[in-house]
C-alpha positions in Angstrom: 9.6 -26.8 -14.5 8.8 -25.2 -11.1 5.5 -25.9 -9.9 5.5 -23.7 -6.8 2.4 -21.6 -5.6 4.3 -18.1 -6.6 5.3 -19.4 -9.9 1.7 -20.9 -10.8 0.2 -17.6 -9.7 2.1 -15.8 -12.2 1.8 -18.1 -14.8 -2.0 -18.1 -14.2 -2.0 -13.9 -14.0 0.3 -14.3 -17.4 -2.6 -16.5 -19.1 -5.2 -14.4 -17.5 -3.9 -11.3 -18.5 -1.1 -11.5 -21.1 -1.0 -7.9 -22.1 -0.6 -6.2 -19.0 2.9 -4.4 -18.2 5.3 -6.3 -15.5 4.5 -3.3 -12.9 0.5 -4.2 -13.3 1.3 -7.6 -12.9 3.7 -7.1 -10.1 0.7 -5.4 -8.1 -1.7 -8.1 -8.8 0.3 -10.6 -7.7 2.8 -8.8 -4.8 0.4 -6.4 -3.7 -3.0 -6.5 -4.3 -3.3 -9.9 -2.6 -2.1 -8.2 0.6 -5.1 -5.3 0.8 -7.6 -7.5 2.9 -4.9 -7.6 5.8 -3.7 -4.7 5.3 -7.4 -3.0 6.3 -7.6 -5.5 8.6 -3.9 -4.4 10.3 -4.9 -0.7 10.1 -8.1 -1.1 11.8 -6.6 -3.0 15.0 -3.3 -1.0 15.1 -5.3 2.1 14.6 -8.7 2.3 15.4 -9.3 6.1 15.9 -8.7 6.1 11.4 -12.3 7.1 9.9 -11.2 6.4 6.2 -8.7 3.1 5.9 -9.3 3.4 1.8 -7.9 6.8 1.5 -4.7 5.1 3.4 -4.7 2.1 1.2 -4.7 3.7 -1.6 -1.7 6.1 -0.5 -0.1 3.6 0.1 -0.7 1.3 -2.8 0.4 4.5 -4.8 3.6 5.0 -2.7 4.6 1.7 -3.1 4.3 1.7 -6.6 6.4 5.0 -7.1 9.1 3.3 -5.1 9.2 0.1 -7.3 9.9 2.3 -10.2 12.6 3.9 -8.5 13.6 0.1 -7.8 13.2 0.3 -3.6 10.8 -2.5 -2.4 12.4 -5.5 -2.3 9.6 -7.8 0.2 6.3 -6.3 -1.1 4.4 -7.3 1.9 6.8 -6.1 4.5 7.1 -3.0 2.3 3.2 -1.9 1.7 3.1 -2.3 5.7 5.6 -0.2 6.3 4.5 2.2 3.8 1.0 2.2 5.3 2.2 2.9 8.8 3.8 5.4 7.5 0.9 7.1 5.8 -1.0 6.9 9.2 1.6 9.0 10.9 1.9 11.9 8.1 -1.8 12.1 8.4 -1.9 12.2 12.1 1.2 14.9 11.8 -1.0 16.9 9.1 -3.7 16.7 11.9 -2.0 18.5 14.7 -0.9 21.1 12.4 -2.5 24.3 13.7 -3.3 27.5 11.0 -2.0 30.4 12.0 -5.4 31.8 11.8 -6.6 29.8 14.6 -3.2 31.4 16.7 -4.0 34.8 15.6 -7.8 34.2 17.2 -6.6 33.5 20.7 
């Protein structure tokens, strides 16, 4: 029997919550634990973000489509990534001028 911390968590999610699918119990136990650094990470790296729980939960969605399509292999490394990366395709989606606003000047 393997007593480590990882494989009491997930006995203790199992017990806690033995009808939930492996991908809700994946995120409770790989992810979820993760969010409080995560805001934390996001609000040092990038303070000039005025809504860190629209990027959190991009990226907890992202990282969730990619485990289906079997991509994340370190979750922590992974949802870090993936919310760096949601940071710079909002800051892109930012400097995107309409071509209204061209047409003015």
């Amino acid at each position: 029997m393997n007593l480590s911390p990882g494989n009491l968590a997930a006995d203790a999610t199992a017990r806690a919550f033995p009808k939930l699918d492996e991908q809700t119990r994946w995120f409770a136990e790989e992810v979820q634990p993760h969010e409080d650094g995560l805001r934390h990470w996001l609000r040092r790296r990038f303070p000039w973000l005025t809504d860190i729980d629209d990027l959190v939960q991009e990226s907890f969605v992202r990282i969730l489509q990619a485990r289906r399509n079997g991509r994340v292999g370190h979750a922590k490394s992974y949802l870090f990534t993936t919310a760096r990366n949601a940071v710079y395709d909002q800051a892109r989606r930012n400097q995107v001028v309409s071509i209204e606003s061209v047409a003015e000047m």
